[in-house]
N, C-alpha and C positions, 0 to 999 in steps of 0.2 A: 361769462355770459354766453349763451347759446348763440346760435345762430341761427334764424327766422329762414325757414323753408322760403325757395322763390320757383316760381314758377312760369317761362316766360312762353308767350304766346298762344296761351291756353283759350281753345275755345269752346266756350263749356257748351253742350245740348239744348237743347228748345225746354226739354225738361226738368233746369235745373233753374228755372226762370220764377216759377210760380213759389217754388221755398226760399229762393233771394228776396224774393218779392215779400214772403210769408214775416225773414230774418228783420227787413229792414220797415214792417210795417212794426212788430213788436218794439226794436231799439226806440223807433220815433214814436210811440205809446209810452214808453218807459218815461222816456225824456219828456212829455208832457204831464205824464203823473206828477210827476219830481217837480215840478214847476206848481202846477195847480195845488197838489195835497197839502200844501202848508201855508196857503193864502184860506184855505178852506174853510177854518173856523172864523174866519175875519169876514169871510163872505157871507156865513149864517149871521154874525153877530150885528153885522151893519145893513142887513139887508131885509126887506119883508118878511124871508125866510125865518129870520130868528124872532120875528115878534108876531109869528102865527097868521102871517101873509098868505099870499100864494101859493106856499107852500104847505101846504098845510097835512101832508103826508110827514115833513119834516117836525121833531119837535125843536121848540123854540130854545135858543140858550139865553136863558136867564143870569147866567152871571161869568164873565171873563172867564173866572178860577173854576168854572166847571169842566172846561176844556180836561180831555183827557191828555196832557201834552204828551207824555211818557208815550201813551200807547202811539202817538203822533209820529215822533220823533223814529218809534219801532218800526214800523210802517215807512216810513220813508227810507229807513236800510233797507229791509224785504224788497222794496222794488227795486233794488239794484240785482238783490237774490232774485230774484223770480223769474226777470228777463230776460237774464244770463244764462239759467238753470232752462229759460222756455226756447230760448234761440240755439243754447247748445243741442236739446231734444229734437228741433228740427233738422241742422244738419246733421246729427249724429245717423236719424233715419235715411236723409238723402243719401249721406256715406254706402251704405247699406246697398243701395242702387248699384254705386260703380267702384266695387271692390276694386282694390287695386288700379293701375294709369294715372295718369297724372289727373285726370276728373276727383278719382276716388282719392287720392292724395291732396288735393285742394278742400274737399270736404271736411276730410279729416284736419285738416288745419283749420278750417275754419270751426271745425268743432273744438280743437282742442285752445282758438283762442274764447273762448266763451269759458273757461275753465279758472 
């Protein structure tokens, strides 16, 4: 087993604020996908929504077994892909910034834990 890069008393720039900021707005988007996407057809189904309510841009689910679960279930992997794949692309860019020092070494770790 490797050993986890450390880095102590690193003080990162003023400008490395707004893509922390960018990482940790994505992870807690993810983490509410993953939560909500799978109440989602339970929401249509028991709600105005599914019987041509208020929502009416929505089409209604007429029957339980309509549900696509498969494609459900596919989608709720993907967002683990996607987040990962989106937050790596951020720091990968910030990396980029500060080649090299321990900045550009933290980057790059935090890129390569999104991997």
């Amino acid at each position: 087993m490797s050993k986890k890069p450390t880095i102590k008393n690193l003080k990162l720039p003023s400008c490395c604020v707004k893509p922390l900021r960018r990482i940790n707005s994505k992870l807690e988007s993810g983490r509410w996908i993953k939560k909500l996407l799978p109440i989602s057809p339970f929401v249509i189904l028991f709600s105005s929504l599914g019987r041509g309510g208020s929502g009416k841009n929505v089409l209604p689910v007429v029957h339980f077994s309509e549900t696509h679960w498969d494609i459900l279930a596919e989608a709720l992997v993907a967002v683990n892909i996607i987040t990962k794949e989106s937050c790596k692309k951020e720091a990968a860019l910030h990396a980029l910034k500060h080649s090299g020092g321990e900045v550009g070494q933290f980057w790059e770790a935090l890129r390569e834990s999104f991997m």
